[in-house]
C-alpha positions in Angstrom: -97.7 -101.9 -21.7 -97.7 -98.3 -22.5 -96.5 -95.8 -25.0 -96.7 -92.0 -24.5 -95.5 -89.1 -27.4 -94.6 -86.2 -25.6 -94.7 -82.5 -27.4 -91.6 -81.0 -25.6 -90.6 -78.0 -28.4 -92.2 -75.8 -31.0 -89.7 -74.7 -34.1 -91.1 -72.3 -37.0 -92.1 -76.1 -39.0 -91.3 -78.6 -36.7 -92.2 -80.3 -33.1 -90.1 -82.3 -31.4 -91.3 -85.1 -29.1 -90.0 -87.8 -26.6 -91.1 -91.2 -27.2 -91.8 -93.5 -23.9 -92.4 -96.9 -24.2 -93.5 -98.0 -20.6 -92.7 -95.4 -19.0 -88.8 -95.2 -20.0 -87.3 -92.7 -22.6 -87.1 -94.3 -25.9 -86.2 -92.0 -28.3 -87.0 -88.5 -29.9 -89.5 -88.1 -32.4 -90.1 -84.9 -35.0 -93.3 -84.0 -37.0 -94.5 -81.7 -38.6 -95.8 -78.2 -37.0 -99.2 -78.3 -34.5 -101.6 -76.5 -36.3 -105.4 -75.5 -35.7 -106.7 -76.5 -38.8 -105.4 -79.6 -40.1 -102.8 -79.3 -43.7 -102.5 -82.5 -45.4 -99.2 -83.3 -44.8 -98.2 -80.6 -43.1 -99.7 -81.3 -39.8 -98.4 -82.9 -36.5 -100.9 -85.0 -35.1 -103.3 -83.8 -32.3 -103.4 -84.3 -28.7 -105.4 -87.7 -28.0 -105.5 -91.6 -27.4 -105.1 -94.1 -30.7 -104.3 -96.9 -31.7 -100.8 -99.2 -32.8 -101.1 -101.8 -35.1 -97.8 -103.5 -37.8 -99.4 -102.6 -41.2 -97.8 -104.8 -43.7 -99.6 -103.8 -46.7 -98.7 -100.3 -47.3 -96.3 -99.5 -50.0 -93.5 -98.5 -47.5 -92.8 -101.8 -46.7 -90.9 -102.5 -49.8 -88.2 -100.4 -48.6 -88.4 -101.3 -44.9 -88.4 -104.8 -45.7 -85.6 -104.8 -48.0 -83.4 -102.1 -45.4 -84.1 -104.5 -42.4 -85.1 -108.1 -43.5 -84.7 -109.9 -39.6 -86.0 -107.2 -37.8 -89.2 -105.7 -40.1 -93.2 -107.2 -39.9 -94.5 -104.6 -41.0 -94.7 -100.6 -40.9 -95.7 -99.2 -37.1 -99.1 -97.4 -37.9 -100.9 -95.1 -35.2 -104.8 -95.4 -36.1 -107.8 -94.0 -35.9 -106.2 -90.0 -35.8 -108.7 -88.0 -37.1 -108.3 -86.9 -40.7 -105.0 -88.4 -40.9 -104.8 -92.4 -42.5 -101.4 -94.1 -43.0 -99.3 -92.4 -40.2 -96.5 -94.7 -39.4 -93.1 -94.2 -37.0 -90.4 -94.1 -39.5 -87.0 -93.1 -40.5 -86.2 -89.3 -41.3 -84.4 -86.2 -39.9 -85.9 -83.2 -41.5 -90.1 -82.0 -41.3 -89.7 -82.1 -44.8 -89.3 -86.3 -44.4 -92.3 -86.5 -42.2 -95.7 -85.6 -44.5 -97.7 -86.2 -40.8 -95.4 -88.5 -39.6 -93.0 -89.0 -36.5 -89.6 -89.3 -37.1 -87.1 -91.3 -34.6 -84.3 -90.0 -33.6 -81.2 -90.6 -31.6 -80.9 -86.9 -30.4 -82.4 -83.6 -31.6 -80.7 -80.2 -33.0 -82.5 -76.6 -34.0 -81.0 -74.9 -36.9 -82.4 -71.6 -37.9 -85.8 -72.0 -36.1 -86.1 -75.7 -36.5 -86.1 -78.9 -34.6 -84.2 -81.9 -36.7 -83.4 -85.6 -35.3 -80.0 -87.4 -36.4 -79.0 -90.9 -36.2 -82.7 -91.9 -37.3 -82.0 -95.1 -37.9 -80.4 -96.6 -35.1 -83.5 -94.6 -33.3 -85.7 -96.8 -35.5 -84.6 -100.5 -34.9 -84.4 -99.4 -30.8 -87.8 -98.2 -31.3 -89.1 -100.8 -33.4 -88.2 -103.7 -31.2 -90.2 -101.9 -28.4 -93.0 -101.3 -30.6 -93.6 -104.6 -31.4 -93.4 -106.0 -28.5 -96.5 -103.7 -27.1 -98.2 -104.5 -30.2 -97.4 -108.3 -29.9 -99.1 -107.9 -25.9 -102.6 -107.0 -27.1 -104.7 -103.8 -27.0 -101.8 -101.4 -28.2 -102.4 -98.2 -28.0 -100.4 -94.7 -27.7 -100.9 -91.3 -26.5 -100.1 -88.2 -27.4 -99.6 -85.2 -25.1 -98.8 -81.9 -25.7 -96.3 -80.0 -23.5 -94.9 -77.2 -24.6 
């Protein structure tokens, strides 16, 4: 099982990505700006290989838990980026929502200069599922290319 982020688009603050779980279109995903020098968070995460594990310890479980009791085991993190701890695939439609992380989305839109994803959370429990299931099947990991 694989799972690719793909850097399709560049705004002033944003980058917009396609997430592909097994090779099939998932959903879209927006972070923060690609930047040289890394902007704690600010920052999209670099090109490169990492890791997918369920973190259920981190404080954003509280919410996740309580907004999706059947479906949530804990937050999807991406490890080992370097220089970036805690990144997790969550709900959002703005860069201002992201601090380093992607946000799902059912489509994407730029307004004045930047990318923003909408219907996030449907985008979320599709990606979710997914997720787990590569993370459940051992050795998860995800890459991230850049594109643009």
């Amino acid at each position: 099982m694989s799972c690719r982020i793909v850097r399709v688009a560049q705004g002033r603050n944003t980058t917009l990505s396609h997430l592909y779980i097994n090779g099939l279109f998932c959903c879209y995903l927006l972070e923060d700006r690609l930047r040289p020098v890394k902007v704690a968070g600010s920052t999209a995460i670099p090109a490169g290989r990492y890791g997918l594990r369920l973190n259920a310890w981190a404080g954003m479980n509280v919410l996740y838990r309580g907004r999706y009791p059947k479906l949530h085991r804990g937050m999807v993190e991406i490890t080992g980026i370097p220089g970036f701890s805690g990144v997790f695939i969550h709900i959002g439609n703005y860069h201002t929502d992201t601090r380093g992380c992607p946000l799902t989305g059912s489509y994407a839109q730029l307004i004045d200069g930047d990318y923003r994803v909408v219907h996030s959370a449907a985008a979320y429990k599709r990606a979710y599922a997914r997720l787990v299931e590569v993370i459940d099947a051992g050795n998860a990991g995800i890459t991230v290319e850049d594109r643009l």
